[in-house]
N, C-alpha and C positions, 0 to 999 in steps of 0.2 A: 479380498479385494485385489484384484490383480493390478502387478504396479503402474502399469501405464496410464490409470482411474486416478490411481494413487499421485502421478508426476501433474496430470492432468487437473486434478483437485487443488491441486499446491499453488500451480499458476494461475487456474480464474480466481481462488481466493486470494493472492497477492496485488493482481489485478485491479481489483475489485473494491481491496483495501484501500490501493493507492489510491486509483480512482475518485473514492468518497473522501480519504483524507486531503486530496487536491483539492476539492470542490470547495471544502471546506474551509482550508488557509487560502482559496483566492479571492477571497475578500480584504482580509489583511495583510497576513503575514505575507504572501507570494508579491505584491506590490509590492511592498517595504523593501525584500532584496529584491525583484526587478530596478526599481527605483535606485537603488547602491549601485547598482549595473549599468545603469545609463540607459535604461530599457524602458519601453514604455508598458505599461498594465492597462492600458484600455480595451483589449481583447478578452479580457477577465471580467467583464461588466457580464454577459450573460449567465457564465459560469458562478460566480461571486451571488449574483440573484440565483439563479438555484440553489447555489446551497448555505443560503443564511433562511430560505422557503423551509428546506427539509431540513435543520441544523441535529435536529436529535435523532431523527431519522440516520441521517450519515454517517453521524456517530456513533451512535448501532452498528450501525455495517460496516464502519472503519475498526473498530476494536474485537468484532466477533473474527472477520476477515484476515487480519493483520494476525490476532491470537493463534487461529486455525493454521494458517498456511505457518506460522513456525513451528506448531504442533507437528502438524502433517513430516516437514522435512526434517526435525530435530528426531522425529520418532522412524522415521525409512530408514537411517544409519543402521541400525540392529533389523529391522524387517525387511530390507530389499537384499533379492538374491545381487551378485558381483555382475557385473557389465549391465543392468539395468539403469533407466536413466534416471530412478530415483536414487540411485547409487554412485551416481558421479559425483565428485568434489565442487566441480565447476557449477551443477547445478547447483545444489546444495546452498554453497555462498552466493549465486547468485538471487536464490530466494531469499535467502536470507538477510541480506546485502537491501534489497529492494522493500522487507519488511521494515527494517530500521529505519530506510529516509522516508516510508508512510508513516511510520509512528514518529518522527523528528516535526512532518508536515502536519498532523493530530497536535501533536503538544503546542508546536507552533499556533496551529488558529486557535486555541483554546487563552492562549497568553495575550495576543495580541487582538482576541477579538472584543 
């Protein structure tokens, strides 16, 4: 797999991740801290109905997604040649970085749903 598949796999599945674990706390959890914020969550009413429709569905694709892309970039450190961009640090953490608050936002609607 040539690495650019490889950087390019990493972000739609982080993506992807987040995406569905969004979907999925903006029914609760994403209100609750807007709400602490002074912010209002009524723009989460379509988003919130999609995904309590698909709830298991999302969660499927929030835990395969989240799983894979820290697969993917945990495992490029030993497989990518040096100045490739699955070889940068900055990428790196920042997939990384971006898996953690999709799984923060996963655990979150699962608590509060």
């Amino acid at each position: 797999m040539r690495p650019q598949t490889r950087s390019g796999g990493a972000v739609v599945l982080v993506v992807s991740g987040l995406a569905s674990a969004f979907a999925l706390a903006a029914c609760c959890a994403v209100p609750i801290l807007l709400a602490g914020a002074g912010l209002s969550a009524y723009w989460l009413v379509p988003v919130a109905t999609f995904g309590t429709q698909f709830a298991a569905i999302l969660t499927g694709i929030a835990i395969v997604s989240l799983a894979g892309a820290a697969f993917i970039v945990l495992r490029s450190a030993r497989t990518c040649a040096p100045g490739d961009l699955c070889a940068r640090p900055w990428f790196r953490v920042t997939i990384v970085i971006t898996a953690i608050v999709g799984a923060a936002l996963l655990v979150a609607s699962k608590l509060y749903a």
